[in-house]
N, C-alpha and C positions, 0 to 999 in steps of 0.2 A: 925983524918980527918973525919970519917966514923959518929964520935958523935957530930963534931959540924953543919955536913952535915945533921943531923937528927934533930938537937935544932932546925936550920932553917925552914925545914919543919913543924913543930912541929908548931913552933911562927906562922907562916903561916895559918894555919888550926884554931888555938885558936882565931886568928884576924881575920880571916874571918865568923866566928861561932859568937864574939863579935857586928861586924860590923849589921849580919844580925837582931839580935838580935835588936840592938838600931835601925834600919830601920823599923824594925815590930813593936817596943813600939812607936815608932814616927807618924807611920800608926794609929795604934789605938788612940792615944792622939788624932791625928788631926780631927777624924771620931769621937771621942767622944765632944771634944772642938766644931765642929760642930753639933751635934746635938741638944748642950746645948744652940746654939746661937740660932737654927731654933726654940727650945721651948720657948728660952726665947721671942722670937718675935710673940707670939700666933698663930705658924702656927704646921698643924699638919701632922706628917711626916709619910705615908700612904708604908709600906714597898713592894715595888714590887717584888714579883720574877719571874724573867724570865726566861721563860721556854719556850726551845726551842720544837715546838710542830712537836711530831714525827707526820711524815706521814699517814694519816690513809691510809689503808684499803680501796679503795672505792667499798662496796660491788655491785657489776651489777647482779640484780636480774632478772634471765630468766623469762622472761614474759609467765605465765601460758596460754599454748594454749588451746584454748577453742576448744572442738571434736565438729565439725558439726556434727548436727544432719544426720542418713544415713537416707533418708527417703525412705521407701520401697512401690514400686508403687503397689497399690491394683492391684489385679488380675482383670482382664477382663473378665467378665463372657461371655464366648462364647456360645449363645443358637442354640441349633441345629435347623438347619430349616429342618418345616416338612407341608410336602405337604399336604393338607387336600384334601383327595380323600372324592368327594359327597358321598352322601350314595345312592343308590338307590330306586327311588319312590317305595317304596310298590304298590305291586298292590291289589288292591280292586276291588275283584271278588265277586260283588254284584248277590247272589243270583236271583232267581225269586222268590221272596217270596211271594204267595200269598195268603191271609189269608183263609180260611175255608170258611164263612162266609162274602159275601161282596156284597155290590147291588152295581147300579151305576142309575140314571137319565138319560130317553131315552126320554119323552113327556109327556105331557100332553093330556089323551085322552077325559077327560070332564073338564067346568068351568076350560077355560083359566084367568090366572092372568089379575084382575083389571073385572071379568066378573059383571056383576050389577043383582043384585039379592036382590028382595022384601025382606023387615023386614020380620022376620017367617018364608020364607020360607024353605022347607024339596029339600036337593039335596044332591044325591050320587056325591064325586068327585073320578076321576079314575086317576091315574099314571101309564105311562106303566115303568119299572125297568128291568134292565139286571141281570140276576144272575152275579154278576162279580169274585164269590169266585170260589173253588174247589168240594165243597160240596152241595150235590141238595138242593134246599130248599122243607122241607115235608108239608102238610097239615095244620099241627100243627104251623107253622109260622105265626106269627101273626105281625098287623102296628098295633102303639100305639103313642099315643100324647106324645110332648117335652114340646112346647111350646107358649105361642101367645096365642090366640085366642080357644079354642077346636072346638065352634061351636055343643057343645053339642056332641059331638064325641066320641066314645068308642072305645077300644079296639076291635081288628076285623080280628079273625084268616084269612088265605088267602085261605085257603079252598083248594089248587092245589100243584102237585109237580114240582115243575122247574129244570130243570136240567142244570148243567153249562154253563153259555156262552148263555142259553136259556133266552127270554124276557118275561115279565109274566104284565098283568095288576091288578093291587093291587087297590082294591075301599074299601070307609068307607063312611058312613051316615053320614051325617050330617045338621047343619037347622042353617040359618040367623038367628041373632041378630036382636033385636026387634026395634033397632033404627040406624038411617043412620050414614054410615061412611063405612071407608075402614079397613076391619080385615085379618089378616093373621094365620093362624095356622101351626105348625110346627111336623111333623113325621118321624117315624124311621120305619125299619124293626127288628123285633126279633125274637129269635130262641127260641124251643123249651123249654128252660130254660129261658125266660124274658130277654136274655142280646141282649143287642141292637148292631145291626152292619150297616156298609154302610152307605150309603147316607143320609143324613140329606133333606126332601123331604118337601113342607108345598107350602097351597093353598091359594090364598088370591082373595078377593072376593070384592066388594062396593054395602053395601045394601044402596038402594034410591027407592023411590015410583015412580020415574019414569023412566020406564021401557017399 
């Protein structure tokens, strides 16, 4: 019982093994019988494979943050305020400086300016002067010509002492030009040494014949 229960399973299994066999040779015949008709028909058979396409991955790329720049506010230069205190005026404590040596113009004691006096003629002119320095004027002090005109005029110690502050009449010789017109001559006082001081002093005269 046991072995003809086994022949049956047996037959069974060799017939289903048979079966599958001529189902797969039939498969292939029929894929091959078709291929030979698709060539024989000048077409050409482009073998696809299909493939199931996995999934990608969608990579999501963090978007690079850009660092704001930190910008650093310049310092504020704070200047200090500063009062500018004036300075105060210097004082200028102007001496009395009075030179040694100094006349000044007081009058005219002969031949007033523009006086008319003949061609040739011979005339003492007189200035009266202040002593205006510190120091007396001696003997030895002499007027001497600058400028202008001389009028024949020399050098002409003063013959006197003056003492400060004191007024002195100072004369020199002198003589008209020999042709008409108005001259002026110009003198100094000097000291003892030739050097000239004071007042710049000069006589001026119009020789004319009529007189």
């Amino acid at each position: 019982m046991m072995a003809k229960l086994f022949n049956k399973k047996q037959s069974w299994w060799v017939f289903a093994l048979s079966l599958t066999f001529i189902l797969t040779a039939c498969g292939q015949a029929n894929s091959i019988a078709t291929i030979k008709e698709v060539e024989a028909a000048g077409l050409t058979i482009t073998a696809t494979s299909t493939t199931t396409a996995m999934p990608q991955a969608t990579s999501t790329t963090t978007p690079t943050e850009t660092a704001s720049p930190t910008i650093t506010p310049s310092p504020t230069a704070t200047l200090a305020s500063f009062t500018k205190t004036p300075l105060p005026s210097p004082t200028v404590v102007l001496a009395n400086l009075v030179a040694c040596d100094s006349s000044a113009y007081v009058d005219d004691v002969t031949i007033p300016d523009g006086k008319k006096v003949a061609p040739g003629d011979v005339f003492k002119k007189t200035w009266r002067l202040k002593n205006s320095g510190t120091c007396a004027w001696t003997k030895d002090y002499s007027i001497v010509f600058v400028s202008g005109s001389s009028m024949d005029g020399e050098t002409t110690t003063i013959n006197k002492y003056v003492a400060p502050s004191k007024d002195a009449n100072i004369t020199v010789l002198l003589t008209a030009p020999d042709v008409e017109g108005t001259f002026s001559g110009y003198w100094q006082l000097t000291d003892r040494n030739g050097i000239r001081f004071g007042q710049v002093i000069y006589v001026q005269i119009v020789v004319s014949n009529d007189n």
